[in-house]
C-alpha positions in Angstrom: -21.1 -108.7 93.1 -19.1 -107.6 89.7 -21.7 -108.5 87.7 -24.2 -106.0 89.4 -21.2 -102.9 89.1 -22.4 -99.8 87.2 -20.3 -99.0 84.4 -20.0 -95.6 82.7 -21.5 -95.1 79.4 -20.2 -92.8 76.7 -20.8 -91.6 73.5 -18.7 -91.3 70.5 -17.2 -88.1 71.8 -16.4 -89.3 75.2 -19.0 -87.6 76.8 -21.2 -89.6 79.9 -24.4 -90.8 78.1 -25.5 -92.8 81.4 -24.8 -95.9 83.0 -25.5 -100.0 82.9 -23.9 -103.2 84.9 -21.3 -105.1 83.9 -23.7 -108.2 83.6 -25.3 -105.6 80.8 -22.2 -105.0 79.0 -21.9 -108.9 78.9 -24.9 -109.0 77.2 -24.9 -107.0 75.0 -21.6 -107.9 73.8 -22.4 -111.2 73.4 -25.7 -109.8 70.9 -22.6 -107.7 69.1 -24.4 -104.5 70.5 -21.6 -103.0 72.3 -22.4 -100.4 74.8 -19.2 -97.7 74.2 -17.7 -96.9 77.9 -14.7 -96.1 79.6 -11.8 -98.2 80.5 -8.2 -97.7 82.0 -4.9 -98.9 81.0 -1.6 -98.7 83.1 1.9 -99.4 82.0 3.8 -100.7 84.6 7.4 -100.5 84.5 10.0 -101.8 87.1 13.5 -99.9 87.5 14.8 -102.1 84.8 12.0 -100.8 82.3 10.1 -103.8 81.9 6.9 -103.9 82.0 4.4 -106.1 84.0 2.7 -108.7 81.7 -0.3 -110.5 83.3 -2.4 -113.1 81.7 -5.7 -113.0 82.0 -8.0 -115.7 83.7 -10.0 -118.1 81.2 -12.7 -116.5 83.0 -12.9 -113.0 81.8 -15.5 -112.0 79.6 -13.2 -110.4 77.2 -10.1 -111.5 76.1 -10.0 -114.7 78.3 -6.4 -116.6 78.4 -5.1 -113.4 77.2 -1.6 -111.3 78.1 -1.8 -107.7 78.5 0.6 -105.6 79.4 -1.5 -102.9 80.5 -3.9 -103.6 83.2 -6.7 -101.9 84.1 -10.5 -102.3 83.7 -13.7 -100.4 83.0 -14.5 -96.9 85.0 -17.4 -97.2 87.3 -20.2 -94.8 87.0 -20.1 -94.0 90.6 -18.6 -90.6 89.8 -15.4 -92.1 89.6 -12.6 -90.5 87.4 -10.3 -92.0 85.2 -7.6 -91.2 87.6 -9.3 -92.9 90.5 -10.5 -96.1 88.3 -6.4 -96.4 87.1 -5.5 -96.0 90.6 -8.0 -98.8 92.0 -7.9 -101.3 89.3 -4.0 -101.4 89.8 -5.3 -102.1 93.7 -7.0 -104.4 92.5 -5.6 -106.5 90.0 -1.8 -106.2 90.8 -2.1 -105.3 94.5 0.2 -102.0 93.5 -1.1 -99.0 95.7 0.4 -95.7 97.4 2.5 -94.7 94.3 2.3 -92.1 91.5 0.1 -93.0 88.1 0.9 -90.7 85.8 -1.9 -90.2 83.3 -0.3 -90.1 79.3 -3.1 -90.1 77.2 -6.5 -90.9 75.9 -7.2 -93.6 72.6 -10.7 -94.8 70.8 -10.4 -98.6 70.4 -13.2 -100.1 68.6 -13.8 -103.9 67.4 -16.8 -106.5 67.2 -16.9 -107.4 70.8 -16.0 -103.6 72.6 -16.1 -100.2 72.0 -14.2 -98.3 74.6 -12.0 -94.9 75.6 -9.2 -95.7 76.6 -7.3 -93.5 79.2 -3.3 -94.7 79.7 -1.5 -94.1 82.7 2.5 -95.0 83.7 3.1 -95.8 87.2 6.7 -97.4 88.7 6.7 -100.0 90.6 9.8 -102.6 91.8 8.1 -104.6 94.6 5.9 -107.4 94.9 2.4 -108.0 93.5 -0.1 -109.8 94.7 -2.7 -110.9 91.9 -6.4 -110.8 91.9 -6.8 -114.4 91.6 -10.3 -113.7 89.6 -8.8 -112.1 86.9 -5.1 -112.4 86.7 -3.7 -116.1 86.3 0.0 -114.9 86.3 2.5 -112.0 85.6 5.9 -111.9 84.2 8.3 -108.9 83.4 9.0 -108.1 79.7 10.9 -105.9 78.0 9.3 -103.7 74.8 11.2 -106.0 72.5 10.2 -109.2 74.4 6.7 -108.3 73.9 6.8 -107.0 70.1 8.8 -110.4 69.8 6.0 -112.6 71.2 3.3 -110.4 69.7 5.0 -111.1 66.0 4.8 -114.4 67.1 1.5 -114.9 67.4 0.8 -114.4 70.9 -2.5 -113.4 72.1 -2.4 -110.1 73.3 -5.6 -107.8 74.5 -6.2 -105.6 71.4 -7.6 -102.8 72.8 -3.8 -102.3 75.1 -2.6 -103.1 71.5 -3.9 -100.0 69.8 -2.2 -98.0 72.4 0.9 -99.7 72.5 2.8 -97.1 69.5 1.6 -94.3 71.5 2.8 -95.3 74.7 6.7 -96.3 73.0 7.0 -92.8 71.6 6.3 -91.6 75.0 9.4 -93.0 75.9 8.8 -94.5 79.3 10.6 -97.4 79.1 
């Protein structure tokens, strides 16, 4: 069951400080006592370098009805890496496995409803996806401009991926 997961726990410097459930994290974010933890983000590019927008379900906790251009989700305190949380969230959510995510960096992104760090990855991908119907309503491909466009506009976009999205254009992956 999600809600029972056990999510990592950090402090300010990044450093494991213990673990809770997501049901915990809920919680606490709805009493504006955000628990800090990790999360991943991957930019996924096809061979044309756009990337794979999804939006989110109504559902989510966070950022419901959203579009983010970086999935990914929070890193389980099961031992699991950052690597290994990039590598099954986009499993999970996009149905993308078997190829290369390339990790790029690490961000602090903090607000009223979450205080996470951020690890980004890159990965490639040209083929299919098959969405995780609990979390990702739909998925389009974008280019950077496409998605600065609709972002000018008023679109709403996950914040936290925001915060990272400078970084990840002077990268140059796409």
């Amino acid at each position: 069951m999600p809600h029972l997961e056990q999510v990592l726990l950090v402090d300010q410097s990044n450093r494991p400080v213990g673990a809770t459930t997501r049901g915990d994290m809920v919680t606490h974010r709805q009493r504006a006592r955000n628990l800090t933890h990790r999360a991943t983000f991957i930019f996924v590019a096809n061979e044309e370098n756009r990337l794979f927008v999804q939006q989110r379900t109504t559902t989510k906790d966070i950022y419901p009805g959203f579009h983010d251009f970086a999935p990914g989700g929070v890193v389980l305190a099961a031992d699991e890496t950052d690597q290994k949380s990039a590598e099954r969230e986009l499993a999970e959510e996009m149905g993308i496995a078997g190829v290369p995510v390339e990790p790029l960096f690490n961000f602090y992104y903090e607000s009223e409803r979450t205080k996470v760090w951020g690890a980004a990855f890159f990965a490639r991908w040209s083929g299919p996806v098959r969405l995780q119907p609990e979390e990702v309503q739909s998925v389009r491909l974008l280019s950077l401009s496409e998605i600065q466009a609709e972002v000018q506009a008023g679109a709403n976009y996950c914040p936290d991926s925001l915060a990272a999205l400078s970084q990840f254009i002077s990268l140059g992956k796409v």
